[in-house]
C-alpha positions in Angstrom: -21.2 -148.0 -60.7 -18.5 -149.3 -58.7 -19.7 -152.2 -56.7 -19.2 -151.9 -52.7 -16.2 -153.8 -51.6 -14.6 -154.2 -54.7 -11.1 -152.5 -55.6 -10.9 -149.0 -56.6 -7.8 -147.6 -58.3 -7.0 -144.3 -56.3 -9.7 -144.4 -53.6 -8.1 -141.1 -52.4 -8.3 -139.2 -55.0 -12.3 -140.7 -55.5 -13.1 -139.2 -52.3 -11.7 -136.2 -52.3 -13.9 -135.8 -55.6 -16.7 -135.6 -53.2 -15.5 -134.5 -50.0 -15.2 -131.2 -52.0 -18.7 -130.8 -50.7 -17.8 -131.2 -47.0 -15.1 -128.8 -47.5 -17.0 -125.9 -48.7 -19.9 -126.0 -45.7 -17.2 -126.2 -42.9 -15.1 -123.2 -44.3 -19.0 -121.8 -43.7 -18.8 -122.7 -40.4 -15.4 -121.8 -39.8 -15.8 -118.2 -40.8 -18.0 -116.9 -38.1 -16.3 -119.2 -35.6 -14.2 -116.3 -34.4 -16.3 -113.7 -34.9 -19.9 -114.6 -33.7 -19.2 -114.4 -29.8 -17.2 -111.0 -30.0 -20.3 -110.0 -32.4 -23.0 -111.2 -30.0 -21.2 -109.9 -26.6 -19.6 -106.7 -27.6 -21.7 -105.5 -30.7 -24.9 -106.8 -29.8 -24.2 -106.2 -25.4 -25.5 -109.9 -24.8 -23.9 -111.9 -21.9 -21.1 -114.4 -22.5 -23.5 -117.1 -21.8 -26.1 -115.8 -24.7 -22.9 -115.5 -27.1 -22.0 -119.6 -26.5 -25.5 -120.6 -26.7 -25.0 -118.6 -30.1 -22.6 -121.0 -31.4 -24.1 -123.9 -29.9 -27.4 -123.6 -31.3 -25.7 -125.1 -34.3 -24.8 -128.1 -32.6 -28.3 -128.7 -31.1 -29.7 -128.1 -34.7 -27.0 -130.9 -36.3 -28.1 -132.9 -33.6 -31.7 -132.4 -34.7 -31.2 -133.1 -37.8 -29.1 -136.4 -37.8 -32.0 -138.7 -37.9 -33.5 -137.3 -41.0 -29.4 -137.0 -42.6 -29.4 -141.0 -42.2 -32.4 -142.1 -42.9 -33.1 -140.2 -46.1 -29.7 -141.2 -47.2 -30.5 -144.9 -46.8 -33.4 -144.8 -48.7 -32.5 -142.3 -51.5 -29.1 -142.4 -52.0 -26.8 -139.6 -50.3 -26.5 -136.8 -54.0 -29.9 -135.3 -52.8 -29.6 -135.0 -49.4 -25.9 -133.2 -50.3 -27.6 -130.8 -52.7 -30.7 -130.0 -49.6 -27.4 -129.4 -47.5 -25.8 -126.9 -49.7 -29.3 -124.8 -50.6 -29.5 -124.7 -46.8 -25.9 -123.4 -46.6 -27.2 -120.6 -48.9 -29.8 -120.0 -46.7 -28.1 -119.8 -43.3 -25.4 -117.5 -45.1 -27.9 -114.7 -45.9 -29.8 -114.6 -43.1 -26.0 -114.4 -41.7 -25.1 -111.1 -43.4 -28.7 -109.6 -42.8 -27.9 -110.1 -39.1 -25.0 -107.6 -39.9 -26.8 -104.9 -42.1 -29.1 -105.0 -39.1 -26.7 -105.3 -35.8 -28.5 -101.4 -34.8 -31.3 -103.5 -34.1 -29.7 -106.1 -32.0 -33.1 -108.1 -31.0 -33.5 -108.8 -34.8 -30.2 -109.2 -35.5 -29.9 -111.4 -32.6 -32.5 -113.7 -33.8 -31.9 -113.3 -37.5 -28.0 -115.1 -36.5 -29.9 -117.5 -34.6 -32.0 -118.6 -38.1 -28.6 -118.6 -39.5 -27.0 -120.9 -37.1 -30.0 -123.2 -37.0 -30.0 -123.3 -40.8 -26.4 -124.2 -40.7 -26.6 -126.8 -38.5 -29.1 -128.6 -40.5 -26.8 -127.8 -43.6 -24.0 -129.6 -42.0 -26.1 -132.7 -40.9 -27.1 -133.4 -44.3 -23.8 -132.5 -45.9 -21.7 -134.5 -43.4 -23.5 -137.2 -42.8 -24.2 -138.0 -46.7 -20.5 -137.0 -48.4 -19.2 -140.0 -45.8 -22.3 -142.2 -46.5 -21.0 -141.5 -50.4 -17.5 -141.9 -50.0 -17.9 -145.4 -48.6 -19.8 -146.4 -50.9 -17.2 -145.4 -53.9 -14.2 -146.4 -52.3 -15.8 -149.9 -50.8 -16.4 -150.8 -47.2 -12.7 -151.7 -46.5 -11.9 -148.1 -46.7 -14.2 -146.9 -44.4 -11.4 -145.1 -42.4 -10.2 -144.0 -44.9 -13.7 -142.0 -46.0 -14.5 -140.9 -42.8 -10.5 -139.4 -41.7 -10.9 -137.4 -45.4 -14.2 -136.0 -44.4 -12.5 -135.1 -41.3 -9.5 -133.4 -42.9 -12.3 -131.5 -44.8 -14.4 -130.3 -42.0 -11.6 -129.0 -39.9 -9.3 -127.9 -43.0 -12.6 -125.9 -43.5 -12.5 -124.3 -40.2 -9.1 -123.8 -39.8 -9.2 -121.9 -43.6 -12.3 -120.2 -42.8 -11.7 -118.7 -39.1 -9.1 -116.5 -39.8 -10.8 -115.6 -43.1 -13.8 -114.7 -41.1 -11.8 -112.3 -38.4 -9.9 -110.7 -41.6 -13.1 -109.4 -43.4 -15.1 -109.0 -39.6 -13.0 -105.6 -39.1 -13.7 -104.1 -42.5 -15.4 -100.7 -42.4 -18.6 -100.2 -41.5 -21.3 -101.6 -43.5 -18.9 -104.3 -44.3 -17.4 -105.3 -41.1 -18.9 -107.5 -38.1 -20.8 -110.7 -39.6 -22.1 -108.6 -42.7 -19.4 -110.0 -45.4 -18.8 -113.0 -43.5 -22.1 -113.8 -44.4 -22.1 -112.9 -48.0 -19.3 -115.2 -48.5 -21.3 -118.2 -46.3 -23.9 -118.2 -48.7 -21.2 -117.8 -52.2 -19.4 -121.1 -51.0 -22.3 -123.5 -50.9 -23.7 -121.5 -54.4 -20.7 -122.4 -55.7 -21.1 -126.7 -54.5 -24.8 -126.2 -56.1 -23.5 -124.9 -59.5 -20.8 -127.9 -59.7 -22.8 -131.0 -57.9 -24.7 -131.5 -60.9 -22.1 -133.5 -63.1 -21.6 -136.0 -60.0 -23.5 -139.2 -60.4 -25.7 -140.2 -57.5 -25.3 -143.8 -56.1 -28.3 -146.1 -55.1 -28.9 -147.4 -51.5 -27.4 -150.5 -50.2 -29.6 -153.1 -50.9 -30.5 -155.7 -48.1 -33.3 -158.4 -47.6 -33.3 -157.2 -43.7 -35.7 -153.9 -43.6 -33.6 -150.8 -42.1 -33.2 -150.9 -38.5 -35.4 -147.6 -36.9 -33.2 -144.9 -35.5 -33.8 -145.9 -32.2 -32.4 -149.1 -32.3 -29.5 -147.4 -34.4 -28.7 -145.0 -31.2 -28.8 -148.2 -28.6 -26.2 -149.9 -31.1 -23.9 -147.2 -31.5 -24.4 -145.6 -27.7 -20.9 -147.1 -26.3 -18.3 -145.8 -28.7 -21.0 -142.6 -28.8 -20.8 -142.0 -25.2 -16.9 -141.6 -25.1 -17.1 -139.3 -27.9 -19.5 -137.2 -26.3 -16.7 -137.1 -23.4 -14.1 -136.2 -25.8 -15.8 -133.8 -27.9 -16.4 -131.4 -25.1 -12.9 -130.1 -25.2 -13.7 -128.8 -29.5 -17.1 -127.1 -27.8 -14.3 -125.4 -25.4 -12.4 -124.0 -28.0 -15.2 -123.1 -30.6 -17.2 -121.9 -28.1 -14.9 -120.0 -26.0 -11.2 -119.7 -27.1 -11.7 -116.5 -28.6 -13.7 -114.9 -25.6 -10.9 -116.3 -23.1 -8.3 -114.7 -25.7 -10.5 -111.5 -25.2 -10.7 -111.1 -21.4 -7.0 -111.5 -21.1 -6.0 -108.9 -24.0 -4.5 -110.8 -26.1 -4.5 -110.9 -29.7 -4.5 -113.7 -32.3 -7.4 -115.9 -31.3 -8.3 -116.6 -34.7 -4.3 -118.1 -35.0 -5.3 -120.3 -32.3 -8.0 -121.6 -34.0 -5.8 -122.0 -37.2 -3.2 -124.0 -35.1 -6.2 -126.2 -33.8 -7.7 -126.6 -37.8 -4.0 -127.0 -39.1 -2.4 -129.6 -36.9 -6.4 -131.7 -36.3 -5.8 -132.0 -40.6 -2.3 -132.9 -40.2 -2.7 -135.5 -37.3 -5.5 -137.0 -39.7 -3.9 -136.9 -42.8 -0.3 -138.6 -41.5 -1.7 -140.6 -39.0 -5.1 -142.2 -40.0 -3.7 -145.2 -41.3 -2.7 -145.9 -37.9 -6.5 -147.3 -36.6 -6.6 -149.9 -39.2 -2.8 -151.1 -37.9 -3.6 -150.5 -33.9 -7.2 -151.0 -34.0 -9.8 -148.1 -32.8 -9.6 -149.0 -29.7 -6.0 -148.1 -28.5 -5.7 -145.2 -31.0 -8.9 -143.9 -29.0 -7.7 -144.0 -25.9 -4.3 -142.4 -26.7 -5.7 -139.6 -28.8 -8.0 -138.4 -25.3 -5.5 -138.4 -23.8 -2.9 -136.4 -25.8 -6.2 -134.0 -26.2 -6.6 -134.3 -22.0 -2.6 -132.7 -22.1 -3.9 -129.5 -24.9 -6.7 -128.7 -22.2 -4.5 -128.5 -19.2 -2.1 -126.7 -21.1 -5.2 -124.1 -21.9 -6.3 -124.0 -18.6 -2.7 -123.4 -17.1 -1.1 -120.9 -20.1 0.1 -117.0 -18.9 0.1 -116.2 -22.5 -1.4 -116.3 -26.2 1.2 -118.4 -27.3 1.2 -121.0 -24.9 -2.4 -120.8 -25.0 -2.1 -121.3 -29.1 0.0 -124.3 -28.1 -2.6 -125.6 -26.0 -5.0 -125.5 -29.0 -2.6 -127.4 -31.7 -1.9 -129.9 -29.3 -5.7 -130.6 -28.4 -6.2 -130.7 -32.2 -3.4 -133.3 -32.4 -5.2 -135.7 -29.7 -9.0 -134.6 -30.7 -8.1 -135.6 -34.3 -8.3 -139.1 -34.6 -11.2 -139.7 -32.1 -14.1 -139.6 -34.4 -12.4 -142.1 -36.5 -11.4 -144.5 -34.7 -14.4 -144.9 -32.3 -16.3 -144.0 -35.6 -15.4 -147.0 -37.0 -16.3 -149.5 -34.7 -19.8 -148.0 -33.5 -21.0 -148.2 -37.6 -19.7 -152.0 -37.7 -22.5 -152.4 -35.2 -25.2 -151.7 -37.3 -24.7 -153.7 -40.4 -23.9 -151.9 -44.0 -27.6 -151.8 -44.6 -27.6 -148.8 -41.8 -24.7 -147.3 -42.7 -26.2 -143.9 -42.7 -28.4 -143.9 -39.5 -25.6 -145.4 -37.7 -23.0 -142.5 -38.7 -26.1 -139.9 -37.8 -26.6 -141.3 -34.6 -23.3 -141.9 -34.2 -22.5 -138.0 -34.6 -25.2 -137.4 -33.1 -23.1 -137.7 -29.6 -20.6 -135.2 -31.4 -23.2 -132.3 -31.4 -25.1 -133.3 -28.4 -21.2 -132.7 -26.5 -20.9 -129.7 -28.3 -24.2 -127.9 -27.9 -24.6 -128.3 -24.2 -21.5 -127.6 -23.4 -21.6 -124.1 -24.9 -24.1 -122.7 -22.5 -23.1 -125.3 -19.3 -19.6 -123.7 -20.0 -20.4 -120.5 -20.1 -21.8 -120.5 -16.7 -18.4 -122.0 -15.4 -16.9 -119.1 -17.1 -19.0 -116.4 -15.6 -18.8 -117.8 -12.3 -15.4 -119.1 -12.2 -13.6 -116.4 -15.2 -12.4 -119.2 -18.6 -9.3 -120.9 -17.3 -11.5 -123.7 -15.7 -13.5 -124.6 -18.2 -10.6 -125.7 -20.1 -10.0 -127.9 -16.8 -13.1 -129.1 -17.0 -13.0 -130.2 -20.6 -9.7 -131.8 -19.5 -11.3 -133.9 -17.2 -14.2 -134.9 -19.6 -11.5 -136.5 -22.1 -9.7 -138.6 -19.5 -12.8 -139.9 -18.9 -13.5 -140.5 -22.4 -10.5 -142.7 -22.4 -11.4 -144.5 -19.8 -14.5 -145.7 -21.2 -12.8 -146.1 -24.6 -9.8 -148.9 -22.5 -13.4 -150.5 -20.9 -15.0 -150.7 -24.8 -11.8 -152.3 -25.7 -11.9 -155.4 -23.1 -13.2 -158.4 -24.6 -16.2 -158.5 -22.6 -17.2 -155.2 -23.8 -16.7 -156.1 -27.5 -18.7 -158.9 -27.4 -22.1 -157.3 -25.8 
């Protein structure tokens, strides 16, 4: 086994190796993404309110989840806890298309896509938490940017490949159409990680003569950089959450393209540009990334049409791209390498705690105050989130 902090030849092309994973449970959540609120508000005749809290109840379950994601990685090595998250996927993706076969019902179906979404939020706290945990840990500590940006790639490649994907088979002909065959294919992609996963050789804990910090602790360590990415993930619970009701009530078509042009140019931004916190530090690459995503948001809230609203979206991607990163990085250095994988669960933790509430909190702006200021609103949450990103940065800050 490759020792941690040693040398790797191709580190790139040893995480991708793994990362593989990651890929195939955020095309999963990507496929509904688009389709779940029309689904829920126009199939189903729930409110707009009930269709966010649809999406978001993912969120609240990968919040849920993260403890258990780091923990059990620590202690048993990350390969178990990925194969856990893709049976789940399997799970959530059948429950997924039964919610379709059974939309004439819409009380069942209604709670049967809640199972699903729970399910896949669990699926996506193991799977995330441990490909990074694993990655790391091949590729050495030095690349820890480097592991987490790939994962990153992954998880919003995944949604920007699986979102239009989703729409396309969502307006096949009845049986098919709806969330039916989006959820046969959810529960095919993480079949398809189990049937592979098998040749991949787990690797064993980091081993420390300092017992593992509780989670607790973990969370106080990491609450800083965690707090202004709360702030800055608000905006992504915007879009996911929203974007393709907003794109709805104004007639327009192409939502799922906006979400595309989010995926595509988040990947981009994070494949070109990663290198950039190790040469600037996370601090300033923080800070400048809210704020290009800040600029998307009031573009959103502001746009007359689909295309500038799809212009909106790429440019939030662009600035909402590096944020995990480069605050990532620092908040994990907190917690010693012993921790590693509490410290990146509760560190995303404040990623789907951001995400979950603000489906539902949002969706009361929007029924009171129609979409466009929501996207103000998420706007206003990222500025902040650079402001307390500059204050992390002061010396003062660093050394508490």
């Amino acid at each position: 086994m490759q020792a941690e902090g040693t040398p790797v030849d191709s580190p790139t092309r040893r995480i991708l190796l793994v990362v593989l994973f990651n890929l195939l449970i955020y095309i999963d959540i990507g496929l509904p993404m688009a389709v779940i609120p029309v689904f829920v508000h126009r199939t189903l005749l729930y409110s707009a309110t009930v269709a966010g809290l649809a999406i978001s109840l993912q969120y609240f379950a990968t919040f849920a989840f993260r403890p258990s994601a780091g923990q059990r990685t620590d202690r048993i090595g990350p390969k178990p806890v990925v194969v856990a998250g893709l049976a789940l996927g399997v799970v959530s993706g059948t429950l997924l298309m039964l919610a379709g076969f059974l939309a004439a019902w819409p009380v069942l179906s209604l709670a049967l896509l809640a199972g699903s979404r729970v399910i896949l939020g669990w699926a996506e706290s193991w799977t995330a938490t441990a490909v990074i945990y694993w990655n790391i840990r091949r590729v050495g500590s030095a690349n820890t940017a480097q592991a987490i940006s790939w994962n990153g790639v992954c998880s919003y490649g995944g949604i920007a490949l699986g979102a239009p994907v989703g729409e396309l088979l969502s307006h096949l002909s009845h049986p098919f159409g709806g969330v039916t065959t989006v959820g046969l294919l959810s529960l095919l992609l993480p079949a398809f990680g189990l049937s592979v996963i098998w040749a991949y050789d787990n690797v064993q804990p980091t081993v420390s003569k300092r017992p593992l910090m509780k989670f607790t602790d973990v969370f106080k360590r990491v609450f800083p950089h965690g707090a202004a990415l709360a702030l800055g993930s608000i905006g992504f619970g915007a879009i996911s959450s929203y974007l393709a009701l907003y794109y709805a009530a104004m007639r327009w078509g192409g939502a799922a393209d906006a979400l595309a042009a989010f995926g595509a140019v988040f990947v981009l931004v994070r494949f070109v540009l990663s290198r950039q916190i190790g040469r600037f530090g996370g601090t300033r690459v923080a800070v400048v990334s809210l704020v290009v995503e800040a600029v998307g948001l009031m573009m959103l809230w502001r746009s007359g049409s689909s295309t500038a609203a799809a212009m909106g979206a790429a440019i939030t991607g662009a600035g909402f791209s590096l944020v995990f990163p480069a605050l990532g990085v620092l908040a994990v250095d907190r917690a010693g390498p012993e921790n590693r994988g509490a410290a990146l669960g509760a560190f995303s933790v404040f990623l789907d705690l951001a995400i979950g509430f603000s489906g539902p909190a949002l969706g009361l702006v929007a029924e009171y105050g129609g979409y466009p200021p929501l996207f103000l609103l998420a706007g206003a949450c990222s500025v902040g989130g650079a402001i307390v990103s500059q204050a992390l940065g002061r010396p003062a800050a660093r050394r508490r």
